[in-house]
C-alpha positions in Angstrom: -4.9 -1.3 9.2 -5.7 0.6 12.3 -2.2 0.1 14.6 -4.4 -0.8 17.6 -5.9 -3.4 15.4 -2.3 -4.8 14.9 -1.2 -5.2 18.1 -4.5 -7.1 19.1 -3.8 -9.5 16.1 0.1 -9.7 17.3 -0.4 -10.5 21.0 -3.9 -12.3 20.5 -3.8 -13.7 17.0 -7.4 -12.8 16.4 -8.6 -11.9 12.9 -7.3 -8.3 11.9 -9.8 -6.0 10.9 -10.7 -4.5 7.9 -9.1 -1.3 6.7 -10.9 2.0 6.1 -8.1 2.7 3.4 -8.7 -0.7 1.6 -13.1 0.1 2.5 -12.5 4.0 0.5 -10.3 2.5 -2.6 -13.5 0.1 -3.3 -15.6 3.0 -3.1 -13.4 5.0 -5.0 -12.8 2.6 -7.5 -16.6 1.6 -7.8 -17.7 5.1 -8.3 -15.0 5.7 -10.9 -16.4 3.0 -13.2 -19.6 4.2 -12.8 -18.8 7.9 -13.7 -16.8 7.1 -16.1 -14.2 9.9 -15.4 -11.7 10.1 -12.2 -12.0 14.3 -12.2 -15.2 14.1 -11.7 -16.6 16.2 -8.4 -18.6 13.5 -6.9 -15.4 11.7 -6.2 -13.9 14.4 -3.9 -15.4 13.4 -1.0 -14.2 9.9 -1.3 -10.6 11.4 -2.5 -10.4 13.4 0.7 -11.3 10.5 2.9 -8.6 8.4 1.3 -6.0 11.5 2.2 -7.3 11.8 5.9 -7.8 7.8 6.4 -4.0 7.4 4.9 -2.0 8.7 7.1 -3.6 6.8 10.8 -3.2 3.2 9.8 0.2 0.8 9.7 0.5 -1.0 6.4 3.0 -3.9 5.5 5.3 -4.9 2.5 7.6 -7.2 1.7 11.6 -7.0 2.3 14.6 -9.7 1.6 17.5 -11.4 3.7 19.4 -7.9 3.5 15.9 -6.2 5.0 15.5 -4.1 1.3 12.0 -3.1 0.8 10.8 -5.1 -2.5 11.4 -2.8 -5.3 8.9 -2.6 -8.9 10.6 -0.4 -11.8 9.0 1.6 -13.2 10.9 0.5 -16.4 13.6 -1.9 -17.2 16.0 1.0 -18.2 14.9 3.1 -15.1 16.2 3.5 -11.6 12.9 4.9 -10.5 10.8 2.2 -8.6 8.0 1.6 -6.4 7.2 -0.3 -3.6 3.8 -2.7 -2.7 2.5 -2.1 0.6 -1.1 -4.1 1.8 -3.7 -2.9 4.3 -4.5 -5.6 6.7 -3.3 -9.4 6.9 -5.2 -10.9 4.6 -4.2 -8.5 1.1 -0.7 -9.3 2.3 -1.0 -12.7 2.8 -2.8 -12.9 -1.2 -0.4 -10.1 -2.5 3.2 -11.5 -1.4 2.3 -15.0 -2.6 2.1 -13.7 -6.1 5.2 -11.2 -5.4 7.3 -13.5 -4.0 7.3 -15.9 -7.0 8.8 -13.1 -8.9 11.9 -13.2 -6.6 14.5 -15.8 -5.9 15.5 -14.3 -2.4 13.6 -15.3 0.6 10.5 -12.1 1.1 9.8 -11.6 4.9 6.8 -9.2 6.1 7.5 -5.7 7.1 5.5 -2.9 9.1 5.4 0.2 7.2 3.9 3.5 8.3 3.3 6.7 6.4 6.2 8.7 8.2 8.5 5.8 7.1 7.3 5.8 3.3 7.7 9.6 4.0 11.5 9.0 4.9 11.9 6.8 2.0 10.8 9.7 -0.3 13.1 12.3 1.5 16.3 10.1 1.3 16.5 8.1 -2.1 15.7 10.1 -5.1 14.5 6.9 -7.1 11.5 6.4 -5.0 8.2 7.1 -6.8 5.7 6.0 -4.5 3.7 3.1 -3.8 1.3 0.7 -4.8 -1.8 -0.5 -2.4 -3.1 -3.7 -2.2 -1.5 -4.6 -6.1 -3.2 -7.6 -6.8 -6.6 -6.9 -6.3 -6.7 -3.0 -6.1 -3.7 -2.0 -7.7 -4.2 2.0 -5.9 -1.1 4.0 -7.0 -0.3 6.8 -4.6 2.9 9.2 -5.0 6.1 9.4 -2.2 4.4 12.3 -0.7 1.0 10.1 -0.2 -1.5 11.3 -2.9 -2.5 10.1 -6.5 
């Protein structure tokens, strides 16, 4: 969501726009299915307005009492994890009700912003990346930002 956005909805409490992320995943997503293949060329525009679009909005995700950022293994074995993040109010608001009954702590929001996730990547080896918006479009990108 655009930051500007946010602070309107925090001082105001008026309904948070949309975010161009979450508008390029549909179209991404859409335009997969319909080519049948995620290499091919016609998606590159889309794929570099994803990368450009990433990086200028805030996101949030969901931390417990300690402030720990919610972790997903990647296997039950593994140390190696991921972590959801949602674009605007309303994906979070969906996405952490289903999250949250897969934890016994208490799950508070958190503002997250690509230069955090970026910090997470440089200091904690485990981190794989995140997941966007995972209950309705489950977008996968890396701990440097891409997919």
């Amino acid at each position: 969501m655009n930051p500007k956005d946010y602070e309107d909805y925090k001082k105001n409490n008026v309904k948070a726009s949309k975010s161009q992320l979450k508008e390029y995943i549909q179209v991404y997503a859409d335009m997969a299915k319909k080519l049948k293949s995620e290499s091919a060329v016609e998606l590159e525009a889309v794929k570099a307005n994803i990368r450009k679009a990433y990086p200028q909005e805030i996101y949030f995700t969901l931390v417990d009492e300690k402030d720990d950022f919610v972790k997903l293994t990647l296997t039950e074995s593994s140390r190696e994890y991921i972590i959801p993040v949602f674009t605007d109010i309303r994906e979070y608001a969906l996405g952490s009700a289903k999250i949250s009954k897969l934890f016994l702590d208490k799950l508070e929001m958190k503002e997250i912003t690509p230069d955090d996730i970026s910090k997470i990547a440089d200091e904690d080896e485990f981190f794989q990346g995140f997941v966007i918006n995972p209950h309705s479009q489950n977008f996968n990108m890396d701990r440097k930002g891409d997919f």
